[in-house]
N, C-alpha and C positions, 0 to 999 in steps of 0.2 A: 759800705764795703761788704763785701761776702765773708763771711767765716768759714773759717775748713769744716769741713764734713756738714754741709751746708742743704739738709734736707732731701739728699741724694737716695738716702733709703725708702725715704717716704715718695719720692718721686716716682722709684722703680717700682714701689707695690702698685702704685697708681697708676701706671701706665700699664702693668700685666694686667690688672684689673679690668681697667679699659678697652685693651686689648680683647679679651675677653667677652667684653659687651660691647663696645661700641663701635665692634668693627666685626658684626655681627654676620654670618652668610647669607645670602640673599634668599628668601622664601620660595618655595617650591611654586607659587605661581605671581614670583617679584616678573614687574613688568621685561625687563632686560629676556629674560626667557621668553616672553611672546614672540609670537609668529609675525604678530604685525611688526615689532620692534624690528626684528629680525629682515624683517621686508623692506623698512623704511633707513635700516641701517646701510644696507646695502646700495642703498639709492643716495645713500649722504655722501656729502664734500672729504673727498681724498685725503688722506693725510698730507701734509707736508714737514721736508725735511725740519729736524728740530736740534739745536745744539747750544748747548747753554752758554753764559757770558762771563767777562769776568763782573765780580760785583764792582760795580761803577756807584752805585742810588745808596748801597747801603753795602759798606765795604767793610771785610772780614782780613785779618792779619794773617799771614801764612803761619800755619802751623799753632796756632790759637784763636782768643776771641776777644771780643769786643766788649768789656764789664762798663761799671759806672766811669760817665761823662765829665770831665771838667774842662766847659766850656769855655774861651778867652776869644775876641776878638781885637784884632789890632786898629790902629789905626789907618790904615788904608783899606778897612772892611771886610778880610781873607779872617777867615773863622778857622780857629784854631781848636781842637779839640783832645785834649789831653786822659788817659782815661785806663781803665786796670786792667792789665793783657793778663789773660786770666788760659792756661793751656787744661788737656787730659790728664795733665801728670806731675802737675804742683806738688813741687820739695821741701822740705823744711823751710826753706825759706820762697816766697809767692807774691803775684801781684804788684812787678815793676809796673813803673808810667809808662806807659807809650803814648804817639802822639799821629795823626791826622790831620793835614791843614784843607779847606776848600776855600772857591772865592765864591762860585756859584750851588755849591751842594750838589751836582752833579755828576764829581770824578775827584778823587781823592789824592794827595801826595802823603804817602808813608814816611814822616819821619825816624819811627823806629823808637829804638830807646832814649828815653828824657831821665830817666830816675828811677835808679836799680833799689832794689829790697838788702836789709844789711844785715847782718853776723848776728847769731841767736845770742850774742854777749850784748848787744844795743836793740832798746825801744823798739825796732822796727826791722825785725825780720819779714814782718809783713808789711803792704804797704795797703792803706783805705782810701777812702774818696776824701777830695779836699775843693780846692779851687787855685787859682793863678789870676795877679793883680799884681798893677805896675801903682809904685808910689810917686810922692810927686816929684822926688830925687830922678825918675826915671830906672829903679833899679825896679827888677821882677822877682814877684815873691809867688812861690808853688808852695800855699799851704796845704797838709794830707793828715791823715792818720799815720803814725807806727801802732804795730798791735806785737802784743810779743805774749805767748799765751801763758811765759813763763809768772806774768803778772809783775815785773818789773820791781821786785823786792816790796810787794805788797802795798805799792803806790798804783796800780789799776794797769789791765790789760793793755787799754787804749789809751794813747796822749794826742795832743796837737803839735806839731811838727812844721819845720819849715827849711826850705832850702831857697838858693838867692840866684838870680842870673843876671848878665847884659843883654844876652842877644836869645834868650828863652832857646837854644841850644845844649850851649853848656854849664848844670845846676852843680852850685856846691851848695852840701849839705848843713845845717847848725846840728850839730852831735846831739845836743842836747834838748830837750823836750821844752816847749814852751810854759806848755801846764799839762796837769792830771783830772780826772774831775773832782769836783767841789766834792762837801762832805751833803749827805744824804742824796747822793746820784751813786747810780751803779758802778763801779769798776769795771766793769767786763764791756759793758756799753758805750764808747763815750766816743763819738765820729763826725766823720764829715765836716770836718771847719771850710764856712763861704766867709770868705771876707772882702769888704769891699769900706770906700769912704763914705760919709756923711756929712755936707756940706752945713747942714743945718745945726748938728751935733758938734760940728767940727774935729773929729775922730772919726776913727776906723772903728766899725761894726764886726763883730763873729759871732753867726748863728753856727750851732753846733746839735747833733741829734744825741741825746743824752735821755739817762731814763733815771727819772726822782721813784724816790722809793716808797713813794706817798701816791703821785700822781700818775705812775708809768710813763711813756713815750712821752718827751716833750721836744719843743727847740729853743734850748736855752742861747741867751745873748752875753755877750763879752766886747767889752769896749777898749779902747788904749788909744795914745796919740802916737808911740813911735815905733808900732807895730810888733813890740818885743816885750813890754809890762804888759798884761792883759788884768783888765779889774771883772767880777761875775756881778750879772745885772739881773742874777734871774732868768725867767724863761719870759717868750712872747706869746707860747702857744701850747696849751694841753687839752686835748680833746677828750681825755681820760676813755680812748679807742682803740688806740695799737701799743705793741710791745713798745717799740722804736717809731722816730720817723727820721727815717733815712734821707741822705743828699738834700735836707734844707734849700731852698733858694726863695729870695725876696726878691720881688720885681712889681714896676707898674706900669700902666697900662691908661691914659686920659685919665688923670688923677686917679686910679683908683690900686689899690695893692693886692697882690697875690702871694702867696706863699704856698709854694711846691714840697712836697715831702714823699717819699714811697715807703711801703711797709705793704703786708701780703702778697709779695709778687707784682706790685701794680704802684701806678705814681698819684697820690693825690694831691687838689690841691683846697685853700679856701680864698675868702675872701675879708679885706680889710679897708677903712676908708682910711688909714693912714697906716706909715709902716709901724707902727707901734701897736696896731691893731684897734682896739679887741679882733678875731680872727674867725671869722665864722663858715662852716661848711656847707656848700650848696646842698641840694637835697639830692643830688647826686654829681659827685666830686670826682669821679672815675672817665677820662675821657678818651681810653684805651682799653685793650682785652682786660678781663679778667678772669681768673678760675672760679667754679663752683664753688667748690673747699678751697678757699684762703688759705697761699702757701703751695698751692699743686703745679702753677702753671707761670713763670717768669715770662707774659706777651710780649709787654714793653715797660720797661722798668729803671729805675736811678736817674730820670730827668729830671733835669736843668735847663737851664735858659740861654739866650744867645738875642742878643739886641744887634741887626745891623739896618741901620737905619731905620726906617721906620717898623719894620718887623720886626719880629718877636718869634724868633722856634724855640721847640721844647726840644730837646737833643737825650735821646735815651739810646736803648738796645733790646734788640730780637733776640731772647732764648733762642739757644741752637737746641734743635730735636731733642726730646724722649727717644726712646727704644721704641714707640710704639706707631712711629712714621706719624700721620695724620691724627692724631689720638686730641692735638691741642694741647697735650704739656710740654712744655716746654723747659729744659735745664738752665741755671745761673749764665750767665754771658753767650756773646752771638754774633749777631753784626749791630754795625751802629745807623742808629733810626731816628731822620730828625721829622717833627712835622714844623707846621706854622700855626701857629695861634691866631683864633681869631675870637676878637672882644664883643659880644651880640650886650642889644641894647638893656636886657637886667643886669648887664654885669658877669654872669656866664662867661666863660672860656668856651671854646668849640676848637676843632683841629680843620686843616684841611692839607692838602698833598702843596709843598712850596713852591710859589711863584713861579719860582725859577726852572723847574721842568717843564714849562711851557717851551722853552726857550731849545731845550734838550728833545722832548719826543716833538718833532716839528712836520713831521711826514707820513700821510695819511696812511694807513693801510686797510684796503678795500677789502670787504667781506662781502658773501653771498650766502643769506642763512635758509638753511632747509628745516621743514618739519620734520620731527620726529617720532614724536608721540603726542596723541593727542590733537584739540585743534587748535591751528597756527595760521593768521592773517600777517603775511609779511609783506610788506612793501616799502621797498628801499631801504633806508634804514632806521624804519620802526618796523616796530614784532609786537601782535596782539595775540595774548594765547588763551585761553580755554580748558576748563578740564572741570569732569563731573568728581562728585566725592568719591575717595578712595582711590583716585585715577591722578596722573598730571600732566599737561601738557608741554612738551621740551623741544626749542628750534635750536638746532646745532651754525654755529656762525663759526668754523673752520678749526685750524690748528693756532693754537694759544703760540703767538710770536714768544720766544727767550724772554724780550725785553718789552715792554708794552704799557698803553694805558688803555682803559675802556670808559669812555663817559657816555650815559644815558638821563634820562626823567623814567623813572620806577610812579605810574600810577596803579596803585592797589586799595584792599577793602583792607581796614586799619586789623581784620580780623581774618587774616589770610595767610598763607605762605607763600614767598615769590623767592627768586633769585637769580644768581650763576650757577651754572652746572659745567664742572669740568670733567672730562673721560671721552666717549663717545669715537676712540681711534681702533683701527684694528688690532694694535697690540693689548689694550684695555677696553672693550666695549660701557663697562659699567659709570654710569655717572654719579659723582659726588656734588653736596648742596653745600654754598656759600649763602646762608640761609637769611632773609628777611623773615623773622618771625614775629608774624605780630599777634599771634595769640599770647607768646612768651613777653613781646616789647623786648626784644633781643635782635639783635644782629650777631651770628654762629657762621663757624665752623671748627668738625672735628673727625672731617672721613665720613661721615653719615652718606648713604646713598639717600635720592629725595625722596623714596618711600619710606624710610626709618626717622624722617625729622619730626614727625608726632610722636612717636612709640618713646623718643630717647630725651630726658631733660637733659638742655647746655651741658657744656663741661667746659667750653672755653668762648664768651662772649661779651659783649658791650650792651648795655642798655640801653633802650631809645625807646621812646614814647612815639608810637605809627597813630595814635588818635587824634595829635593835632593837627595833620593834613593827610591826603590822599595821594599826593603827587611829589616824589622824592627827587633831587638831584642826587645821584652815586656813582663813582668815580674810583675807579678802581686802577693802583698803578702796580705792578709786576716786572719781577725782576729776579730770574732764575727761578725757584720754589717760592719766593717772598712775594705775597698777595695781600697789600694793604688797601683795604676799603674805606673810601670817604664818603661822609653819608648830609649833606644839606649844614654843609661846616659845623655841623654840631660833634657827630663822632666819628673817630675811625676804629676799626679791630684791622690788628695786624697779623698776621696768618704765613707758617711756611704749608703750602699747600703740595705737596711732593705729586700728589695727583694731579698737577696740574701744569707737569713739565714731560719731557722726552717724547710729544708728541700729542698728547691730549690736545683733544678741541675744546672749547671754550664754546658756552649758550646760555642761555635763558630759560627759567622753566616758572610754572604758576601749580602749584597744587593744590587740586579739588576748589580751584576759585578763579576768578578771569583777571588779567595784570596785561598791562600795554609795557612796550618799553621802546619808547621813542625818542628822535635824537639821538641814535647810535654812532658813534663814533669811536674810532682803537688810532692808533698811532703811536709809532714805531720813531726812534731815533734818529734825522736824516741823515 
């Protein structure tokens, strides 16, 4: 869950800051001022009209945002997602449930409110992230955080909490707190109950993000049979790494166990060969954005999981903007962001954009990409570009549709810069880089034009190793500002790229190195 006053001050230095440098003016002899640019601009593809959508792919609540996820699906496989409507102007009391249902992740149905926040004299003026799970009675239980900062007569900020339904509509409340945390865990820390059965155990499991005062962040476990005595089992996992690890969830995958958790703005996870663990961290555990400085940048953050049939999403959210447009920080809640997981043969997790938008952008949309800068062998739809050091070559392939996907094969030298480049329309001539870096092993973006992506280190990025191939699947889906890139289903970074709406065209660019990009294809919603 978020707590008030929740790194907002550190976000605004960061983002003047950035502002500042990273959105630097363009040098007295940056390409965008040449003659030639200038020559070859005026020769490029028209704009076309641009007008943005409602969010459909990753849907935002009128008048608020989208915080952490508690995902449920039913039994007829319509994905339920429960989650903290988090607004500008949080009152004493913050952070009711609201709810989301899909059946295809496609287009959403707005429930609205599930479970309001209660009276600064009760546990839970505020409310945290929890989970929802039907017993075997058929009743539905919405376990959550109360947080009440008044510290609950010095029994701890935060407790486990729970409210009952029939029809996951209408929730009544139990007044009273389940438990508090154990002795030598924090008071102030103590969140996120996932509860689910155990058939092997024959009880009901609750991971909980809790912080020992010995070990720091851990996810301590809680057992019971009738979902209302809870006995403490200890923890399953301390990495002795982060303060908290936030939204706990345990899942598997062809016998093998994962355990999700977030903390710095970002979600990680590890790996287990049973759910009891031992629980060990890949050697890179991050498989979305994240900030430079830990803590500056909320990409995609609070996932959880979602099993409908055979698949596996991770269900999070997109920080809604900084103050500093394109800067890559992003503030606590947003829209809601799911991908698909996918399980590669070490055991790795990797992302890629869900199935099910295959089925949603189904209708081609034909480009004709012109050179712009630099040189550019284009035919049909591959683009081979060129460009000498200090120089780079850029084919402009139209106005960037509202809604859209772009999939390409990215071959480049593991020690190069390639990308997307969006601008290029009459009302903004200047282009910005969706950066494959492979000097950094970064996939970026933060406003940078693609002359300033050497001069400026990351500020908001995913990691990836470009040495162990030359030739990349990347997959890029869009929708309004929101530009998420999938990258050879290992990673995605999710991006609001504001540059890259009311008009901007959308291309390819290679800096000071040669990159093909074939098998182009965009497609639009039919």
């Amino acid at each position: 869950m978020k707590l008030r006053k929740l790194l907002i001050p550190l976000l605004l230095v960061l983002a003047m800051l950035l502002a500042a440098c990273g959105g630097a003016p363009a040098q007295e002899n940056n390409v965008a001022d040449s003659q030639e640019y200038q020559d070859n601009l005026s020769e490029s593809i028209p704009d076309e009209p641009y007008e943005a959508v409602d969010y459909t792919l990753y849907p935002v609540p009128e008048g608020g945002y989208v915080g952490d996820t508690m995902p449920f699906v039913t039994e007829d496989g319509t994905l339920e997602l429960y989650y903290l409507y988090d607004t500008d102007h949080n009152g004493q009391g913050y952070h009711p449930i609201y709810k989301y249902s899909t059946k295809d992740l496609c287009g959403y149905e707005d429930h609205g409110l599930e479970l309001n926040y209660g009276q600064m004299s009760e546990p839970d003026p505020a409310l945290g992230t929890g989970s929802v799970m039907q017993d075997a009675d058929g009743v539905y239980h919405l376990f959550y955080t109360g947080h009440n900062d008044t510290g609950n007569g010095g029994l701890g900020k935060e407790c486990v909490m729970v409210a009952t339904s029939t029809d996951r509509e209408n929730w009544e409340k139990n007044p009273e707190p389940l438990f508090f945390p154990p002795e030598n865990y924090s008071h102030d820390d103590f969140r996120d109950p996932e509860v689910f059965w155990v058939e092997d155990d024959q009880c009901y499991w609750l991971l909980i993000a809790g912080r020992d005062n010995e070990l720091g962040g851990v996810v301590a476990k809680y057992t019971s049979t009738d979902l209302e005595n809870w006995e403490f089992q200890g923890h399953i996992y301390a990495p002795n790494a982060q303060f908290m690890l936030e939204c706990p969830d345990l899942f598997e995958i062809n016998g093998t166990w994962y355990l999700t958790y977030s903390w710095d703005c970002v979600t990680y996870y590890a790996i287990g060969e049973s759910m009891n663990g031992p629980f060990t961290a890949p050697e890179d555990n991050i498989l979305d954005g994240q900030g430079t400085t830990p803590g500056n940048s909320f990409i995609f953050y609070a996932a959880k999981t979602a099993r409908i049939g055979d698949d596996v999403y991770l269900c999070g959210w997109l920080g809604r903007a900084g103050l500093s447009g394109d800067s890559g920080i992003y503030q606590w809640a947003g829209n809601l962001l799911n991908h698909q997981l996918v399980q590669h043969e070490d055991k790795t997790l990797g992302l890629k954009a869900p199935d099910t938008f295959e089925n949603y952008f189904t209708q081609d949309k034909n480009f004709q990409a012109v050179a712009v800068e630099g040189e550019a062998d284009i035919s049909g739809n591959n683009i081979a570009l060129k460009a000498e050091a200090d120089s780079y070559a850029l084919a402009d392939m139209g106005t960037r549709a509202p809604t859209m996907t772009l999939e390409c094969d990215v071959t480049m030298d593991p020690n190069s810069r390639v990308g997307f480049a969006f601008g290029g329309s009459e009302k903004d001539p200047i282009y910005t880089a969706l950066c494959l870096d492979g000097p950094r092993n970064v996939i970026r973006y933060e406003g940078y034009e693609i002359s300033e992506m050497e001069q400026y280190d990351p500020a908001a990025f995913t990691r990836f190793d470009f040495s162990a191939n030359t030739t990349h699947h990347v997959k890029l889906v869009c929708e309004n500002e929101i530009v998420v890139l999938y990258i050879d289903n290992v990673k995605a970074l999710s991006s609001r790229i504001f540059h890259s709406t009311e008009g901007a065209h959308i291309g390819v660019f290679a800096d000071g190195c040669e990159a093909s990009f074939d098998n182009i294809s965009m497609k639009i919603p039919g």
